[in-house]
C-alpha positions in Angstrom: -42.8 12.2 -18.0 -40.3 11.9 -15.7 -39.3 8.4 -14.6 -38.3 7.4 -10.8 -34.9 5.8 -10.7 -34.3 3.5 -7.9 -31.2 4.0 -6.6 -30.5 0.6 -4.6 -28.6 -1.6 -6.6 -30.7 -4.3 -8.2 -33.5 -3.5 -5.1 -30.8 -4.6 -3.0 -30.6 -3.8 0.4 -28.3 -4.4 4.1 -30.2 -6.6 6.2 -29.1 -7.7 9.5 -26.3 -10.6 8.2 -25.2 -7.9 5.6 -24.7 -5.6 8.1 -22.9 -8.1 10.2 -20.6 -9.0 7.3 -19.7 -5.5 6.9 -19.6 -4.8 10.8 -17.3 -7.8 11.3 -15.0 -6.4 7.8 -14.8 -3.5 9.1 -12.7 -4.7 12.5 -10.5 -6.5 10.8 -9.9 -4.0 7.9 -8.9 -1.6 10.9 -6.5 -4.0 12.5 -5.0 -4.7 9.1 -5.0 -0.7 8.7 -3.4 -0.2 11.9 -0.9 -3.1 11.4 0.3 -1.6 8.1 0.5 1.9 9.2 2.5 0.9 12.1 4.9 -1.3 9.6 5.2 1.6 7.6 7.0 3.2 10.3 9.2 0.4 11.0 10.2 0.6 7.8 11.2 4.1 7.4 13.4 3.7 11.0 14.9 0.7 9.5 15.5 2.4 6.4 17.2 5.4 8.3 19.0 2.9 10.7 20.5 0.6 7.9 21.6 3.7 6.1 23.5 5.1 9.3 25.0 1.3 9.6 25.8 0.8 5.6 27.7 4.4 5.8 29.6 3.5 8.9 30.8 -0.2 7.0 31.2 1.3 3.6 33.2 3.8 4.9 35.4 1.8 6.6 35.8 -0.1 3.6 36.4 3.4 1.6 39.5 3.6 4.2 40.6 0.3 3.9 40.7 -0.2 0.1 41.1 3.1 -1.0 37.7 3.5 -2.8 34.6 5.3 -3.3 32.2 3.5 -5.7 30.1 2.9 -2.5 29.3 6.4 -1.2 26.0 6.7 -1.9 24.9 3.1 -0.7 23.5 3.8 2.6 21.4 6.9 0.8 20.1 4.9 -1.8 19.3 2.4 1.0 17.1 4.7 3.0 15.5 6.0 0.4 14.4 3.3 -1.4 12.9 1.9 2.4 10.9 5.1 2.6 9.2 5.0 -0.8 8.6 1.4 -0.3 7.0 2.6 2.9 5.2 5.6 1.4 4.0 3.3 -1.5 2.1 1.0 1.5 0.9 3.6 3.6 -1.7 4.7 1.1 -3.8 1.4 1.3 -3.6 1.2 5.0 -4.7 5.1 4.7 -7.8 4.1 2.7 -8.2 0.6 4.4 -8.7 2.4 7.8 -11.1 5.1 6.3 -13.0 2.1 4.8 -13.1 0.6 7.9 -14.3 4.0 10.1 -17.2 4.9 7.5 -18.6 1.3 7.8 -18.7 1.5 11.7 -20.4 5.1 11.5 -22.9 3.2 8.6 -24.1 1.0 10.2 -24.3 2.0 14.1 -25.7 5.3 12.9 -27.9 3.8 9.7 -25.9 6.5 7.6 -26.5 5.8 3.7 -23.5 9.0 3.2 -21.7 7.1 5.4 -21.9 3.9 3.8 -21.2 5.2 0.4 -18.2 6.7 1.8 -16.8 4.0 3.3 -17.1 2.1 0.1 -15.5 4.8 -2.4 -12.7 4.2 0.1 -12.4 0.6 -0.2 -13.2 1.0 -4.0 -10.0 3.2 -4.0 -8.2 0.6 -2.3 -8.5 -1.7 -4.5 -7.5 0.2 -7.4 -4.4 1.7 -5.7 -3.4 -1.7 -5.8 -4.5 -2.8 -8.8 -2.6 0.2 -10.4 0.2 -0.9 -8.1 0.4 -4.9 -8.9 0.2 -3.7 -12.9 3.4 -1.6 -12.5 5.3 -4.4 -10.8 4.3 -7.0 -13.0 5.6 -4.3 -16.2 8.7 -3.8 -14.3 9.3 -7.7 -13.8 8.2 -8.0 -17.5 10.8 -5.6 -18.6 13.2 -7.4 -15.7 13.0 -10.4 -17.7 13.2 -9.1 -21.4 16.7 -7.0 -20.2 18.0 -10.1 -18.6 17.2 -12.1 -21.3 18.9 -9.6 -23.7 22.3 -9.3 -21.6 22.5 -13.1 -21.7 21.7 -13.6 -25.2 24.7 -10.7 -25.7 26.9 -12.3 -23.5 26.8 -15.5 -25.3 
């Protein structure tokens, strides 16, 4: 005998302030979406424009002193802008998907839809998670180095 699995959550279902909730989410996940892609395009011009003006000064420094410890400065500079940028573009990217699939859910009652637009915020949220764990093991290891060095130094 086969048994019927329901396949709302608990019984659960969207009624008109749920719907709302997610109608008025959905805006402002696309303005926050929008905002971040947009930033994420500042940044890789800013990246590229402080690594034209750290060449030009290190340079000149180059001349004046005779040195070339700071060549690849200005390089390092604009990369490290664009995977910063590329790092943040990837939330926005699923952010503004979130956002879309909501608005298609609920103005055309679309259960696909809906399910969409959730695997995309469920994906944003782990991006980040993923993300936030990494920094925090970086700042961990941060620490213990620093801690090290001055423990040598003494």
């Amino acid at each position: 005998m086969e048994q019927q699995q329901d396949n709302s959550l608990f019984g659960l279902s969207l009624d008109s302030t749920s719907t709302g909730h997610l109608k008025e989410t959905a805006s402002w996940a696309r303005l926050l979406a929008i905002v971040g892609m947009v930033m994420c395009v500042l940044m890789v011009l800013m990246g590229i424009f402080a690594s034209m003006a750290m060449s030009k000064a290190t340079s000149e420094f180059d001349r004046e002193f005779g040195s070339s410890a700071s060549a690849g400065l200005g390089v390092t500079m604009m990369v490290t802008y664009i995977i910063v940028a590329l790092i943040y573009f990837f939330p926005c990217l699923f952010t503004l998907r979130f956002a879309n699939y909501i608005r298609t859910a609920i103005n055309a009652n679309d259960q696909l839809a809906l399910n969409e637009g959730l695997r995309n915020l469920k994906a944003t949220f782990r991006y980040m998670g993923i993300i936030t764990i990494i920094f925090i093991a970086f700042f961990v290891l941060a620490l213990l180095l620093g801690g090290m060095g001055a423990i040598m130094a003494a």
